[in-house]
C-alpha positions as CSV (number, residue, x, y, z in Angstrom):
1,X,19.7,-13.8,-46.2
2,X,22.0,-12.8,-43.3
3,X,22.7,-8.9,-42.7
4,X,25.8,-7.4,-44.8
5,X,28.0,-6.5,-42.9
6,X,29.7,-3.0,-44.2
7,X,33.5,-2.6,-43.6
8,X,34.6,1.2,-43.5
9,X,37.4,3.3,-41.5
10,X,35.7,5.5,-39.7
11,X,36.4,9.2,-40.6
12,X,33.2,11.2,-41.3
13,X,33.6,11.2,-45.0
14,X,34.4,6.9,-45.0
15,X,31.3,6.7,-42.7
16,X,29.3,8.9,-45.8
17,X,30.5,6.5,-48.1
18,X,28.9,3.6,-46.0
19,X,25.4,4.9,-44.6
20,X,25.3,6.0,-48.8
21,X,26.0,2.3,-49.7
22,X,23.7,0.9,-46.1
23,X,20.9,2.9,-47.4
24,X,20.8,1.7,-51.4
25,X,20.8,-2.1,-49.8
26,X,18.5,-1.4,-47.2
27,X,16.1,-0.1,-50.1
28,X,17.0,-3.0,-52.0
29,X,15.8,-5.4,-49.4
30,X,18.6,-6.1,-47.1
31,X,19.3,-6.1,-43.7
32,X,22.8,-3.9,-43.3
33,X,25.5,-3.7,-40.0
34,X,28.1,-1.6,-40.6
35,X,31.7,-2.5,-38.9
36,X,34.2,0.5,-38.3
37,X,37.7,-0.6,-39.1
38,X,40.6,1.3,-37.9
39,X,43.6,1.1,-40.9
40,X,47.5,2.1,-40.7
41,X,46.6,5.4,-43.3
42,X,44.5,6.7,-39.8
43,X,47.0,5.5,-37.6
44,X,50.2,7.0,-38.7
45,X,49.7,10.2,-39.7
46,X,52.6,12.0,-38.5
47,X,54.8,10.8,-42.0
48,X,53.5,11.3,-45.9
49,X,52.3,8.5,-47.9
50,X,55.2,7.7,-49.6
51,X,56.9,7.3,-46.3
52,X,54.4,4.8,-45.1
53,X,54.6,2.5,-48.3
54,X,51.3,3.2,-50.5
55,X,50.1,-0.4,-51.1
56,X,47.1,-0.8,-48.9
57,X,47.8,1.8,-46.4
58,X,44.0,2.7,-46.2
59,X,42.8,-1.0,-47.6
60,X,44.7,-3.7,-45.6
61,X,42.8,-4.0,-42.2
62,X,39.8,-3.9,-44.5
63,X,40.9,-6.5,-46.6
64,X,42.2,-9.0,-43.5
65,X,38.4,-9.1,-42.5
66,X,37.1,-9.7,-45.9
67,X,39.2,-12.7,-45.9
68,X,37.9,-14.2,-42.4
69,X,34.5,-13.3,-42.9
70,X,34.2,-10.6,-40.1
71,X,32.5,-8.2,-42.6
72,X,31.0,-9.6,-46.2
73,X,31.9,-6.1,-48.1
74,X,34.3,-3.4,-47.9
75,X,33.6,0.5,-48.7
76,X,36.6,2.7,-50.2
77,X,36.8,6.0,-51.5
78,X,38.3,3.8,-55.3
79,X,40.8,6.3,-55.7
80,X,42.6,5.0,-52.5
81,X,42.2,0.6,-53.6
82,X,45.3,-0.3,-55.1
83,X,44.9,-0.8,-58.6
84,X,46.1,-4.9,-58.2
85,X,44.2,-6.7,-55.8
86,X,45.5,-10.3,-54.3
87,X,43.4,-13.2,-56.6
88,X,41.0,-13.9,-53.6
89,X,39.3,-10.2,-53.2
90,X,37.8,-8.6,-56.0
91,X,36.2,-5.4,-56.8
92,X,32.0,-5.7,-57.2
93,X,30.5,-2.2,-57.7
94,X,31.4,1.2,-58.2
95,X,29.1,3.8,-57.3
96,X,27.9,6.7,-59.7
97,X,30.8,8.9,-59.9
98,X,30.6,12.6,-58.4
99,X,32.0,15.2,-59.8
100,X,35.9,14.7,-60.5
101,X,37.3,17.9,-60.1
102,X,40.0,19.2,-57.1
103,X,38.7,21.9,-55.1
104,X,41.0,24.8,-53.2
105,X,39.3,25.3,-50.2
106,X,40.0,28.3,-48.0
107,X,38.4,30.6,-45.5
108,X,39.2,32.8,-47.5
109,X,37.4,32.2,-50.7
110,X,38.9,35.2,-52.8
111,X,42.2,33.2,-53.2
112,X,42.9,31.9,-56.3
113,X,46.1,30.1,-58.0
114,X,45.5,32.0,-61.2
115,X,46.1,35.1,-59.4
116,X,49.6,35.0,-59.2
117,X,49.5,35.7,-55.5
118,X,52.0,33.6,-53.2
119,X,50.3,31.7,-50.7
120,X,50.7,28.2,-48.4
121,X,48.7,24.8,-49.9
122,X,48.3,22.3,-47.9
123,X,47.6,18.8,-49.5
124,X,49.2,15.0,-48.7
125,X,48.9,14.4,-52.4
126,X,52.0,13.5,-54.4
127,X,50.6,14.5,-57.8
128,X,49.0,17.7,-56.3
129,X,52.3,18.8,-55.6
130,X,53.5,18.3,-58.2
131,X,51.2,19.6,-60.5
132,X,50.8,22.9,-58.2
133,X,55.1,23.1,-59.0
134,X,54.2,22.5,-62.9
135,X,51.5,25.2,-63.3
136,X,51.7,27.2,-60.0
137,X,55.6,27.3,-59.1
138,X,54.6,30.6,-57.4
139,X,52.5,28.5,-54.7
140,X,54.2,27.3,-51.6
141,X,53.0,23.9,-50.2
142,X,53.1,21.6,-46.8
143,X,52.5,18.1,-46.2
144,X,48.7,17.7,-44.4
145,X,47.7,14.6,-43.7
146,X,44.2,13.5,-41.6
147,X,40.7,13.7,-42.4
148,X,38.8,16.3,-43.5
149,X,37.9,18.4,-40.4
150,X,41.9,17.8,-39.2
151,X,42.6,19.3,-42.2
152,X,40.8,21.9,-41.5
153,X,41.3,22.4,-37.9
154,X,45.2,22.7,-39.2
155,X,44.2,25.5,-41.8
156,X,42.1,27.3,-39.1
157,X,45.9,27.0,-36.7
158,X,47.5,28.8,-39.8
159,X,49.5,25.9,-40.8
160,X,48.7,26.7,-44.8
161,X,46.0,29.2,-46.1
162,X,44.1,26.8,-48.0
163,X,43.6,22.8,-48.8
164,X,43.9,21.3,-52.1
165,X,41.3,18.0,-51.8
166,X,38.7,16.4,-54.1
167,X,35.4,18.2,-54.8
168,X,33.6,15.0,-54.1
169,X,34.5,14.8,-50.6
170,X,34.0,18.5,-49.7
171,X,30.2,18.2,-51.1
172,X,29.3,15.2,-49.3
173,X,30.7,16.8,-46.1
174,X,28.7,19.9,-46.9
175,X,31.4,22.2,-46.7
176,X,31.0,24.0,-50.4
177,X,31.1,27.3,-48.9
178,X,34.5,26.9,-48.5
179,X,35.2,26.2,-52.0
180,X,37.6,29.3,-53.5
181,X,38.2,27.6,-56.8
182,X,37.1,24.6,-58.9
183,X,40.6,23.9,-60.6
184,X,40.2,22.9,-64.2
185,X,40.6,18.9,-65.7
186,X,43.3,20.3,-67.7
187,X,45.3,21.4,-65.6
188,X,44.5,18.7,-62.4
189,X,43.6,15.7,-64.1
190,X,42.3,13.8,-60.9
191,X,43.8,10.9,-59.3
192,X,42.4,7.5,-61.2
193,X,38.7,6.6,-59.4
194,X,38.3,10.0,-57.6
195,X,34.7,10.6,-57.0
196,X,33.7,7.1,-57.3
197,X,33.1,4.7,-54.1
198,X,34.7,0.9,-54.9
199,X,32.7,-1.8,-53.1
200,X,34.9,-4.6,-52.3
201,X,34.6,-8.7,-51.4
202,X,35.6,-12.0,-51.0
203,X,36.4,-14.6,-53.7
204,X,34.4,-16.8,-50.8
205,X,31.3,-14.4,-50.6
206,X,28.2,-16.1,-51.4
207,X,27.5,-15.8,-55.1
208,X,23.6,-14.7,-54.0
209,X,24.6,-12.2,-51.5
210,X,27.1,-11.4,-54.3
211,X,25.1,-10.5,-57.2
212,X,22.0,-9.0,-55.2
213,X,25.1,-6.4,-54.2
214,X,25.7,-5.7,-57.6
215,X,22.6,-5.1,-58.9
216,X,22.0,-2.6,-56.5
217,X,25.4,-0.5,-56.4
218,X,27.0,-1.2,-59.8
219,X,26.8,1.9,-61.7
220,X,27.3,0.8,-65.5
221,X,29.5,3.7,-67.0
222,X,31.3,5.0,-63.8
223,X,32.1,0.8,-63.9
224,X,33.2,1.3,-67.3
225,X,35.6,4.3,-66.7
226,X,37.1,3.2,-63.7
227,X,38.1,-0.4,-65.3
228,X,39.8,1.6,-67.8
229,X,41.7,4.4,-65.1
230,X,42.6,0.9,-63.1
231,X,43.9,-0.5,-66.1
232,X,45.9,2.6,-66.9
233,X,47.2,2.7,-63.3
234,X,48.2,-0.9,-63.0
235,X,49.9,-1.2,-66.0
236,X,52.2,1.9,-64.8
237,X,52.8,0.3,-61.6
238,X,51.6,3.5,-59.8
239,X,50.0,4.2,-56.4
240,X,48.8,6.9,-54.0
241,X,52.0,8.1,-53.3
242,X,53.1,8.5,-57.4
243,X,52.0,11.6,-58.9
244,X,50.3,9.5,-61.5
245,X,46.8,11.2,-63.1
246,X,43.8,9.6,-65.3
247,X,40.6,10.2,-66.0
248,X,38.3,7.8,-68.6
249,X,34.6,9.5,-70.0
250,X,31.9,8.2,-72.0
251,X,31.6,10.1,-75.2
252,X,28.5,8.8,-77.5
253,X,30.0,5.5,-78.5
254,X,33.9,5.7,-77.2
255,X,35.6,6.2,-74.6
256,X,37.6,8.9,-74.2
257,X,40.9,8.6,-71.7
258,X,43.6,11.3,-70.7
259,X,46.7,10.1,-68.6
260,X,49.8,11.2,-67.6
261,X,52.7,11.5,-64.8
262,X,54.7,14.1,-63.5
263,X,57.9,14.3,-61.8
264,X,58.2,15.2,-58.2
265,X,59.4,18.4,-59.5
266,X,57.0,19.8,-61.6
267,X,59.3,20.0,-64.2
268,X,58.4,17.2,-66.6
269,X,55.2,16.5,-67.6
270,X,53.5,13.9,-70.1
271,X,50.3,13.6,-71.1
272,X,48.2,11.7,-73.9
273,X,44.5,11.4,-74.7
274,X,43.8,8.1,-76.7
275,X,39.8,6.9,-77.3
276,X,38.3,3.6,-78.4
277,X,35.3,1.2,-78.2
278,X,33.3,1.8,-74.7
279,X,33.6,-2.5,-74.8
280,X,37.1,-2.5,-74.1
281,X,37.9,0.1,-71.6
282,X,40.8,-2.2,-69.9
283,X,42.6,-2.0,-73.3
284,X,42.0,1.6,-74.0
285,X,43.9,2.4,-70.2
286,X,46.8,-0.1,-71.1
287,X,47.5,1.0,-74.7
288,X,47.2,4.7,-72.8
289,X,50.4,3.5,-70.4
290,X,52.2,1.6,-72.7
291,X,52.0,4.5,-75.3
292,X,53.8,6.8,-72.2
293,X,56.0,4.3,-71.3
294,X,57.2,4.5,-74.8
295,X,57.7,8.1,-73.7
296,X,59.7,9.1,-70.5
297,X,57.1,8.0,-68.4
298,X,59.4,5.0,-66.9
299,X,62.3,7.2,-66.1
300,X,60.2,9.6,-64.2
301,X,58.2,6.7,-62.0
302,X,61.8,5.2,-61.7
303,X,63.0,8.2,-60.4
304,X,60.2,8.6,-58.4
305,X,60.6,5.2,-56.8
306,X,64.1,6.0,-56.3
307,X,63.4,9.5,-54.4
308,X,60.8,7.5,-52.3
């Protein structure tokens, strides 16, 4: 069998992801070449997101290669992968999750949102915001886009006092000292797939090199979850830039799945928790939207769309 060749951008934390996946094939048996890939999320990072157009800002270079052969698989972080992929890419694994929390991270760990202290978050996350204006109005925020160490290069220049970002990707940089506050799943409900790593491939990859893949990265319940989070996401029509929030867990024979959205403003927000059989987890995230739909939910992501 031929090397895989491993598509990834190139920050630290995307390069993680792929010596993580290299080294799990390389046990497995195969030969590995990984192929740094520069995408239009790391090029333009002087606008937000939503300014940028969130379909496949971090995916779309990637993807371009997957479809000419250049690399066999792609590695994302699968909270960035759109939730609808085009019908000749598909997704083949998703690693064991990580922990799902958000983290504040701070120089100064003694800061806290609960305290009721006024202070500067930086984040480049819509639903952060958002949710930060819901719970924490008191909080003051700025847009901060760029990998991890910009980000903090731009908290050590005083531009905030401290980062809002995903525990999973402060760990695996090995920054945890840094860590004021673990913020609580009821409060930050994560963005659908943080902590998991979505491998990504061809409809024209070779079936062998295909399934040998599989068998080595496909973790069975984080696979479970995250079809049901991707479900939930598609069927509202959301992306990176929407402040759009689910997370699906394995409870003895169900799953269980929380969703919501909020509006830009804090001011609105709907949330539901639904369960059902661990078989079906697609169906359990798309009665989950429909059931918010059936809510407010489509005059906030209207507005939202609108706003954007």
């Amino acid at each position: 069998m031929t090397p895989i060749k491993i598509g990834t951008r190139g920050s630290r934390l995307a390069l993680w992801q792929a010596y993580y996946v290299e080294n799990i094939l390389q046990k497995g048996g195969l030969s590995t070449e990984i192929v740094l890939i520069e995408t239009k999320g790391d090029q333009i990072l002087d606008r937000s997101l939503s300014k940028i157009g969130s379909k496949g800002v971090f995916t779309q270079e990637l993807e371009d290669q997957l479809r000419d052969g250049r690399i066999d698989i792609a590695v994302h972080s699968a909270k960035d992968l759109q939730s609808e992929l085009d019908d000749d890419l598909s997704i083949i694994a998703f690693t064991e999750r990580e922990r799902v929390n958000d983290v504040l991270v701070s120089r100064n760990t003694s800061l806290s949102l609960r305290s009721g202290d006024s202070f500067t978050v930086g984040t480049s996350s819509t639903r952060r915001v958002a949710l930060l204006k819901h719970f924490y109005p008191h909080i003051r925020t700025v847009d901060m886009r760029g990998n991890l160490q910009t980000r903090l290069r731009k908290l050590d220049e005083g531009q905030c006092d401290a980062i809002l970002l995903a525990f999973a990707g402060v760990h695996r940089m090995e920054y945890d000292e840094l860590i004021a506050e673990h913020l609580s799943l009821d409060e930050f409900t994560p963005a659908v797939g943080q902590g998991s790593v979505a491998i990504e491939c061809s409809q024209t990859l070779d079936p062998a090199k295909r399934d040998k893949i599989r068998s080595l990265l496909n973790h069975a319940d984080t696979e479970t979850c995250l079809l049901a989070e991707r479900a939930f996401l598609r069927r509202l029509q959301g992306g990176c830039s929407v402040p759009v929030f689910g997370l699906a867990t394995l409870q003895t024979d169900s799953l269980v799945m929380t969703g919501g959205v909020v509006s830009l403003d804090g001011k609105t927000l709907l949330k539901q928790t639904i369960n059902g059989s661990h078989s079906q987890p697609e169906t359990i995230g798309t009665q989950l939207a429909e059931s918010l739909l059936t809510q407010d939910a489509a005059d906030i992501l209207a507005q939202i769309k609108q706003n954007q």
